[in-house]
C-alpha positions as CSV (number, residue, x, y, z in Angstrom):
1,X,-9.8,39.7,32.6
2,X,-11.0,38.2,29.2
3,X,-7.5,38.2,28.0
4,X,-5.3,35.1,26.6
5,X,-2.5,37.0,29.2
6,X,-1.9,35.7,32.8
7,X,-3.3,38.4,35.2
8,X,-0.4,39.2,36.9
9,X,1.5,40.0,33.9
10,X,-1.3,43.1,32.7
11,X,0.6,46.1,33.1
12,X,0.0,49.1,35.4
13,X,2.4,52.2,34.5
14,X,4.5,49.9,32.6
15,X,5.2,47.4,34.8
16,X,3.4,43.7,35.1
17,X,1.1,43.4,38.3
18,X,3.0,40.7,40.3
19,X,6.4,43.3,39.6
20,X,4.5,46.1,41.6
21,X,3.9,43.5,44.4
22,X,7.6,42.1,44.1
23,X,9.2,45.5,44.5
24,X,7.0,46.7,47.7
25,X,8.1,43.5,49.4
26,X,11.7,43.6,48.1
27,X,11.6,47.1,49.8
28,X,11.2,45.1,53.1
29,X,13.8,43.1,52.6
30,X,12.2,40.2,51.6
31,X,13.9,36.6,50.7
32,X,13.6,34.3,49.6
33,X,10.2,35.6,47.5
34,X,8.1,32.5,46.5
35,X,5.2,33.2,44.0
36,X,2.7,30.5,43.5
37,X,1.6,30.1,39.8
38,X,-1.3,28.1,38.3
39,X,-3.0,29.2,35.5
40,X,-0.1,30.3,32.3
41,X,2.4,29.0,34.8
42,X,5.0,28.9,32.5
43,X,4.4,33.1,31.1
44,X,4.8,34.0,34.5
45,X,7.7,31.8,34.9
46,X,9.4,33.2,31.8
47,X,8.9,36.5,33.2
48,X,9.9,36.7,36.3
49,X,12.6,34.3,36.7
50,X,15.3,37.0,35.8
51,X,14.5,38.6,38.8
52,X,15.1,35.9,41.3
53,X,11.7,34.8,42.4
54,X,11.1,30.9,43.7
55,X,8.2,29.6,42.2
56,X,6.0,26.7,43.5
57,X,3.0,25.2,41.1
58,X,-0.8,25.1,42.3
59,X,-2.2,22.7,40.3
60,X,-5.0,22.1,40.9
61,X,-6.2,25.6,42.1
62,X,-8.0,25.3,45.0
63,X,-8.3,28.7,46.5
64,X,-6.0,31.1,48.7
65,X,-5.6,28.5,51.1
66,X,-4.7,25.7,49.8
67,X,-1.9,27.7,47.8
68,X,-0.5,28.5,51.8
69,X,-0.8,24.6,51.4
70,X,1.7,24.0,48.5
71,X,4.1,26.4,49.4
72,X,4.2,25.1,52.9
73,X,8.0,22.9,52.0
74,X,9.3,26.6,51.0
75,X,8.4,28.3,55.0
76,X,8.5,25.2,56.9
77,X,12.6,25.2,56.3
78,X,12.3,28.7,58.2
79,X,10.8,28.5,60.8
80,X,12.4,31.5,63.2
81,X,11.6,33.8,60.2
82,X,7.8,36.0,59.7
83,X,6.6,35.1,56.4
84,X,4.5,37.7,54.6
85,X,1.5,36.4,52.2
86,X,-0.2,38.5,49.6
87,X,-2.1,38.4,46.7
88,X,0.1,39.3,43.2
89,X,-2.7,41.9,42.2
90,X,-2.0,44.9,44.2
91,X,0.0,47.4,42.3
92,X,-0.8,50.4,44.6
93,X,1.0,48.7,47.9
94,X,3.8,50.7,49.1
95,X,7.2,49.0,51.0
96,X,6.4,51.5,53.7
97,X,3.4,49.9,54.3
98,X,4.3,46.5,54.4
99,X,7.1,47.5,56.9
100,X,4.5,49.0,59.3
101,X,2.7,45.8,59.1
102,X,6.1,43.8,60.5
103,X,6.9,46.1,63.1
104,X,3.3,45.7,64.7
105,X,3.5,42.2,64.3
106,X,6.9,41.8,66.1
107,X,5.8,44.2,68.6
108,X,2.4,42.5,69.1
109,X,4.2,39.0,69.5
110,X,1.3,38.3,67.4
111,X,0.5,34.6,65.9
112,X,-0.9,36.4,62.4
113,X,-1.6,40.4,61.6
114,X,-3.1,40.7,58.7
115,X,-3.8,44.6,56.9
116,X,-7.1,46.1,56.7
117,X,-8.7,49.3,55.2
118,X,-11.7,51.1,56.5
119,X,-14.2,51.3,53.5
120,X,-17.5,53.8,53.2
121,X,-19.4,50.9,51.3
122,X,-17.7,47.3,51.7
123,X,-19.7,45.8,49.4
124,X,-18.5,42.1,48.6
125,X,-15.4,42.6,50.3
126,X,-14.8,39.7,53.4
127,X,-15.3,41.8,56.9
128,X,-12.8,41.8,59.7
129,X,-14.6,40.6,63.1
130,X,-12.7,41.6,66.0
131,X,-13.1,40.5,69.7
132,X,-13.6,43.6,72.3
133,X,-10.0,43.6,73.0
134,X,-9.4,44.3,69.5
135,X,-7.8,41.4,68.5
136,X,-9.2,39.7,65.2
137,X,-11.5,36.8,65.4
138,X,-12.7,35.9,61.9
139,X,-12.9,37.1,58.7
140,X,-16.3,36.6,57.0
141,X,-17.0,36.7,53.4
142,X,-19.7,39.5,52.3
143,X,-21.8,36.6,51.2
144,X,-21.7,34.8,54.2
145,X,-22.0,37.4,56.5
146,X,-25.5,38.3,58.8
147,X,-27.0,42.0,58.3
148,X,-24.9,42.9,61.6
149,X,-21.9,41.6,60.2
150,X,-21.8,42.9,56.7
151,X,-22.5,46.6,58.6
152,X,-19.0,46.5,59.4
153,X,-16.9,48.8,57.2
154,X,-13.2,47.4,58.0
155,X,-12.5,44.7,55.3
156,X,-9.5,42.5,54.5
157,X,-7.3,43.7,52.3
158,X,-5.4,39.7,51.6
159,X,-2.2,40.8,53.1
160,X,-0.6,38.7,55.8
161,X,2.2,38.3,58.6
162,X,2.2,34.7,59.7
163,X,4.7,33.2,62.6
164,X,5.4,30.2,60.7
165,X,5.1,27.7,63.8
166,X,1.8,28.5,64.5
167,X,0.8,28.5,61.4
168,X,2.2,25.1,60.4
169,X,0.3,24.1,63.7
170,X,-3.6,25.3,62.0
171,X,-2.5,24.4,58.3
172,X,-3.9,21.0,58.0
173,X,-6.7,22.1,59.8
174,X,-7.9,24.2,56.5
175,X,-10.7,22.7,55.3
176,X,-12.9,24.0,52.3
177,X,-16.5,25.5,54.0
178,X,-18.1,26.4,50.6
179,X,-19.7,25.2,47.6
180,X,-16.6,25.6,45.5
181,X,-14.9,23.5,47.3
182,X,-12.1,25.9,47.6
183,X,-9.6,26.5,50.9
184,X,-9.8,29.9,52.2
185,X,-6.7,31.9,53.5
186,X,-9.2,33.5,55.5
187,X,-10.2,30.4,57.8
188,X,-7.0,30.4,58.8
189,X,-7.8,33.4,61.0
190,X,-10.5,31.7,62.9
191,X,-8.4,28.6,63.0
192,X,-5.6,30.5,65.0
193,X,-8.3,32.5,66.8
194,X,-10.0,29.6,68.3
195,X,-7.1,27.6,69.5
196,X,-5.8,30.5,71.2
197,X,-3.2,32.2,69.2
198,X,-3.1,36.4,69.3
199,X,-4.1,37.5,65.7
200,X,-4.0,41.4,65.3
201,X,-4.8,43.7,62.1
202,X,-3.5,47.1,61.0
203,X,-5.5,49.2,59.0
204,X,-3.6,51.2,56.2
205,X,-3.5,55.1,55.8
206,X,-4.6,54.8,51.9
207,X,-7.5,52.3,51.2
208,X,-6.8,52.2,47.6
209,X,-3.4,50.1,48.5
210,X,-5.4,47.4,48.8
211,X,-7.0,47.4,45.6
212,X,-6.7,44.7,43.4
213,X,-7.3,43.9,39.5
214,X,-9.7,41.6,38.5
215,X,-10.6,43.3,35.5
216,X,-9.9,45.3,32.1
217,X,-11.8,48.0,34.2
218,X,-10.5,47.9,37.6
219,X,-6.7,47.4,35.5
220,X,-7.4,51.0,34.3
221,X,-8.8,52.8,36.9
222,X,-5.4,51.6,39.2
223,X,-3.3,52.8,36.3
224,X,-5.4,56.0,36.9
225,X,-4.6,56.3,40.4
226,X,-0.8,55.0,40.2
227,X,-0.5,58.0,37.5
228,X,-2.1,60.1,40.3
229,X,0.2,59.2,43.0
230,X,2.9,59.4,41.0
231,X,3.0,62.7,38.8
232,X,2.2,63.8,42.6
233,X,5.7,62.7,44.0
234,X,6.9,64.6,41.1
235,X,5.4,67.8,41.5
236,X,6.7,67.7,45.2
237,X,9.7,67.6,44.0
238,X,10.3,70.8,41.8
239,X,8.9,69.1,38.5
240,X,6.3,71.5,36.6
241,X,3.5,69.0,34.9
242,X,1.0,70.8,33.1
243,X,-1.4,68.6,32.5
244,X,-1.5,65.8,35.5
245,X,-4.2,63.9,33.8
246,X,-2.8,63.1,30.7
247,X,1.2,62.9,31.7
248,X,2.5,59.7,32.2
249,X,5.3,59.4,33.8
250,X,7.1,55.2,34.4
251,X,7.9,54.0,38.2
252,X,11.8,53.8,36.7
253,X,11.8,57.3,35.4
254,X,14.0,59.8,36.6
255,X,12.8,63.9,36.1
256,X,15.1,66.5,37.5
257,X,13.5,69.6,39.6
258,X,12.6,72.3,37.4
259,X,11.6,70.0,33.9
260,X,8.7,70.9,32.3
261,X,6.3,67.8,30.9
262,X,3.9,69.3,29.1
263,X,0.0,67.7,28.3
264,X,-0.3,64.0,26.4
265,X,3.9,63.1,27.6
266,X,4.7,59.7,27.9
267,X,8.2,59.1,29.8
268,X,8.4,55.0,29.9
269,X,11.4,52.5,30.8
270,X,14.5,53.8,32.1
271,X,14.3,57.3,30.3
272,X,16.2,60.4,32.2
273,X,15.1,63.6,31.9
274,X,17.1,67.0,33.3
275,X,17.2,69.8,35.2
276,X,15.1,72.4,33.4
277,X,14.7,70.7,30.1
278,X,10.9,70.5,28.4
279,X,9.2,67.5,26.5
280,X,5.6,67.8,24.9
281,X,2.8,68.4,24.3
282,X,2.0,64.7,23.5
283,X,5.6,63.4,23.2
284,X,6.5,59.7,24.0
285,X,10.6,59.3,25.4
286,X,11.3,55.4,25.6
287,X,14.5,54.5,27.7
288,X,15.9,58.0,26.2
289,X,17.8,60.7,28.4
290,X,17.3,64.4,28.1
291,X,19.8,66.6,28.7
292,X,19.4,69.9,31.0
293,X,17.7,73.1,28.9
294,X,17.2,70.7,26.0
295,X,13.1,70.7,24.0
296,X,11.3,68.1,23.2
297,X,8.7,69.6,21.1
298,X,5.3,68.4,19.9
299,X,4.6,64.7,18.7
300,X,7.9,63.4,18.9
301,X,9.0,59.5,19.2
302,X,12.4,58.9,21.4
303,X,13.6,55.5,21.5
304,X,16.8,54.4,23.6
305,X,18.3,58.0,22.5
306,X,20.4,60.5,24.3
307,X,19.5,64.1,23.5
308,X,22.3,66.4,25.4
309,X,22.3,69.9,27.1
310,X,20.2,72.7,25.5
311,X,19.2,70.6,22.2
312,X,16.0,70.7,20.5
313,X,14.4,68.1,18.7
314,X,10.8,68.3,16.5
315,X,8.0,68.4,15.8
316,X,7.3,65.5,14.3
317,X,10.8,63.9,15.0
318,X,11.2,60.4,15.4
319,X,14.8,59.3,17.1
320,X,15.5,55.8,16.8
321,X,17.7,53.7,18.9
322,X,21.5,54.5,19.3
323,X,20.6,57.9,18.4
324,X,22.7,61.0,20.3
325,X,22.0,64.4,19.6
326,X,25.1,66.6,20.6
327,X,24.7,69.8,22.9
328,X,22.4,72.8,21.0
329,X,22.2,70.8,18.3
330,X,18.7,70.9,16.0
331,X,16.6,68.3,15.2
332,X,13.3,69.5,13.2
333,X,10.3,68.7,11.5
334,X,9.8,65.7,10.4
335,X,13.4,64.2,10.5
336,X,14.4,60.6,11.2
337,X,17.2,60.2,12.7
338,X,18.3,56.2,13.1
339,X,22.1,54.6,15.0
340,X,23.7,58.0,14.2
341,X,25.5,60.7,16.4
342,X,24.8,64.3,15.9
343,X,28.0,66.4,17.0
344,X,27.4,70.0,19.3
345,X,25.9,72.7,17.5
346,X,25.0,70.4,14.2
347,X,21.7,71.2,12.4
348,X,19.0,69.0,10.7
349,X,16.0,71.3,10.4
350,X,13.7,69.3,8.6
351,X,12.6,66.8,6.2
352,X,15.5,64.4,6.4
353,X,16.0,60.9,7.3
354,X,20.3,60.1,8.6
355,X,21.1,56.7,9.4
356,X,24.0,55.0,10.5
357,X,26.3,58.4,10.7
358,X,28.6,60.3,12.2
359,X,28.2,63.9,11.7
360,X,30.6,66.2,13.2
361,X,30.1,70.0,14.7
362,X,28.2,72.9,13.8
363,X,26.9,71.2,10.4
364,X,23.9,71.9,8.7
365,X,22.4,69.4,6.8
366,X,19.7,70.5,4.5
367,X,15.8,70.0,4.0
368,X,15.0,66.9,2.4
369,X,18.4,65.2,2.8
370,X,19.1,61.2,3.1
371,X,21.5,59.2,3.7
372,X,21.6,55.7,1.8
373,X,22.7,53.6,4.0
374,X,21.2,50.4,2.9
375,X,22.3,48.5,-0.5
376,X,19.7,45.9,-0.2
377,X,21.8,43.6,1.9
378,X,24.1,45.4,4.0
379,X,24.2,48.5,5.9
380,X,26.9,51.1,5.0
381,X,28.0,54.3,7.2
382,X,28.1,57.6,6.4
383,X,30.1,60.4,7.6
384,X,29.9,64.1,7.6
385,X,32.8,66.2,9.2
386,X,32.5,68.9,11.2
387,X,31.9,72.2,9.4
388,X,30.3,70.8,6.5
389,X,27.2,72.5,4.8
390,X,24.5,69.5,2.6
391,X,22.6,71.3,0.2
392,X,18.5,70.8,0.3
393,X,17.4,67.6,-1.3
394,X,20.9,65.6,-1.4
395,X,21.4,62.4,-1.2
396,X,24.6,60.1,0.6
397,X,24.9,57.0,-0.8
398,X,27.2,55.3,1.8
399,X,29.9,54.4,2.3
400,X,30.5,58.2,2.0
401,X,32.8,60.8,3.7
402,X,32.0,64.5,3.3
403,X,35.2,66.4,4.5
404,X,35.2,69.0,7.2
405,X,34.3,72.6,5.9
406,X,33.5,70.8,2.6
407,X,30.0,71.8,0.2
408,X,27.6,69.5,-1.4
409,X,25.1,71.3,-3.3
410,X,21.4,71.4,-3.5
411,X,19.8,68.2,-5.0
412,X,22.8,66.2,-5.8
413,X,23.4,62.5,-5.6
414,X,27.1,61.9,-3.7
415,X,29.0,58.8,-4.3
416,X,32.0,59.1,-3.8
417,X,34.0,60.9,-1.1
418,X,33.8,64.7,-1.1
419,X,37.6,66.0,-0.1
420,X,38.1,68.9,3.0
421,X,36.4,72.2,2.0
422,X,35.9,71.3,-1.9
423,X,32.6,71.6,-3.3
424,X,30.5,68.7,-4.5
425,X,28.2,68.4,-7.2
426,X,26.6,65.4,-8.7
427,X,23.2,66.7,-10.7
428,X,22.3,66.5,-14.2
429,X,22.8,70.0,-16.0
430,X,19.8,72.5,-16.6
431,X,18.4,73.0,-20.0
432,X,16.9,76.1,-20.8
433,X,14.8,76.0,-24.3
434,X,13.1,79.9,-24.5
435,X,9.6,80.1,-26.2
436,X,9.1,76.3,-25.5
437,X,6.2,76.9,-23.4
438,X,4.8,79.5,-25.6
439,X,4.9,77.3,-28.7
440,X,3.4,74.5,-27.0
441,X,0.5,76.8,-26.4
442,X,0.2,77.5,-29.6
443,X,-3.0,76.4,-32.0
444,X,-1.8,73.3,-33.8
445,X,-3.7,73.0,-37.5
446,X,-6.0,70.3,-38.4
447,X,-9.7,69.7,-37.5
């Protein structure tokens, strides 16, 4: 990967590789899950153990099989159960798929079944050898393979059902058969072949779900095709996506029928978007809900902020956590808004930054207006009742109440409390001189 970061913890639409692989076989049912970490043990560690995984240290790391090896205390203590082994590089497996895989084995009564995909040009993938009944023999790896072998296009795509008996019964028997010195998973095939035991393969619908990363390069191109699959689902189910190539759209994202996502939108995390409400061109929603009707215009930033029925925010606005933006109320161009709550109907059409506020109903705060909510040391609130009316180019310095129905007028400096429908004005008086400009003009004597 030539990255300082642990493979399975690159990202594919947002989420870490090995999270991908967790979730399809969490969708089976799956438990205990065991990953076996070598390499940046610990990063993986950190990461995952929130989610419940068991996790079992290769060290050293001495192929797919002998990681079978040291994880064999965790399946030995279950033996009646059908333990599933697969690589933590496959974000494009599905649950659905996995679950096929169980109910052939089970049916089967098979030792192992492992998945395979069908391939127009293998190329240094391991071929699947089968017997004339079908069942699986060997797997041989591209390199090793004769010109007859390597014509075969069904290859192994490193995901297993084992009965654990028999395979506790071939496991010592793993020995390493290359140069590397490294114990293949793979052998253990032919080790269960030739003593006997039934070992079967299914070969899945999609070959890409096999797929896995082992580079900057093949990282992207299964984003690519995740984003693909998945602005798919989407469009199946009522949402209108304008540009599929260049909408992204996160595995935890919810988007009601009938939304619009328009070219360049990014919708990451946990964000919610509803029922007939439009975001983009080239906006980016973080862990943010959208309220039915509401707008997202152009280049706007959404961080963990709630935006409710029928508002409209941007361009250019940039919503910052604890942000909400009340029903048909108007965020605009190039306005911050930062830990503040924007009541129904309230408008802040552009130019302002408001931060750490309350602001009530149907106000309208205007162009160029900020609230000082930081003295250098603390933070300070300020609050704007419902009603009000902020004059272009005012400025709050909280802690600061502006009463409902009350005026502030344009450019002034508020400092203290404005009382319930006064007016408020805290500017330095205009001087008029006439002729100044004309006598400054003026030819002055002297060389």
């Amino acid at each position: 990967m030539k990255s300082a970061r642990p493979k399975v913890l690159h990202r594919v639409l947002g989420l870490p590789l090995l999270e991908h692989v967790r979730r399809a076989v969490a969708a089976v049912g799956a438990d205990p899950v065991t990953a076996v970490v070598g390499h940046q043990a610990e990063a993986v560690r950190e990461a995952f153990a929130p989610l419940g995984l068991h996790f079992v240290h290769q060290e050293p790391q001495k192929g797919t099989g002998h990681a079978v090896q040291c994880a064999r205390e965790e399946f030995a203590a279950r033996p009646e159960r059908t333990l599933l082994v697969l690589n933590g590089d496959l974000p494009l497996l599905r649950g659905e798929t996995l679950r096929h895989l169980l109910e052939v084995h089970r049916a089967c009564r098979a030792a192992a079944t492992l998945l395979t995909v069908v391939l127009d040009d293998p190329g240094a993938y391991g071929r699947v050898l089968r017997n004339a009944d079908g069942q699986v023999r060997a797997i041989v790896e591209a390199r090793d393979a004769s010109e007859q072998e390597r014509s075969v296009r069904e290859i192994n795509a490193g995901i297993y059902a084992f009965e654990v008996p028999d395979l506790l019964g071939v496991l010592s028997g793993l020995q390493p058969q290359n140069a590397q010195g490294e114990y293949y998973i793979t052998d253990l095939v032919g080790l269960l072949s030739s003593a006997g035991r039934a070992v079967h393969a299914v070969a899945a619908a999609d070959p890409t779900e096999a797929l896995g990363v082992n580079s900057l390069q093949e990282l992207a191109e299964a984003s690519a095709l995740l984003q693909r699959r998945r602005n798919g689902a989407l469009m199946a189910a009522g949402v209108v996506i304008e540009d599929p190539s260049s909408t992204w759209v996160g595995l935890d994202v919810e988007v009601a029928p009938d939304a619009v996502l328009r070219a360049g939108t990014h919708l990451e995390g946990h964000t919610r978007v509803g029922e007939g409400a439009s975001v983009g061109p080239f906006a980016r929603l973080v862990d943010s809900a959208v309220g039915a009707g509401a707008s997202i215009l152009d280049h706007c930033l959404l961080l963990e902020a709630v935006v409710e029925e029928g508002a409209s925010i941007g361009p250019f606005a940039h919503l910052r956590p604890q942000t909400r933006v009340g029903r048909k109320a108007k965020v605009g161009n190039f306005v911050e808004i930062k830990k503040s709550v924007l009541g129904a109907g309230t408008k802040v059409p552009h130019l302002s930054y408001v931060g750490d506020a309350v602001v009530g109903e149907a106000v309208n705060v205007g162009a160029g207006t900020i609230t000082c909510n930081y003295d250098g040391t603390h933070k300070h609130p300020t609050r704007i009742e419902s009603g009000a009316f902020v004059g272009s180019n005012s400025t709050l310095v909280a802690p600061v109440t502006v009463g409902e129905g009350a005026y502030v007028g344009a450019g002034s400096t508020i400092t203290e409390d404005v009382p319930k429908g006064a007016l408020a004005l805290g500017r330095g008086r205009q001087v008029v001189k006439d002729g100044w400009a004309a006598a400054r003009r003026a030819p002055r004597g002297g060389k």
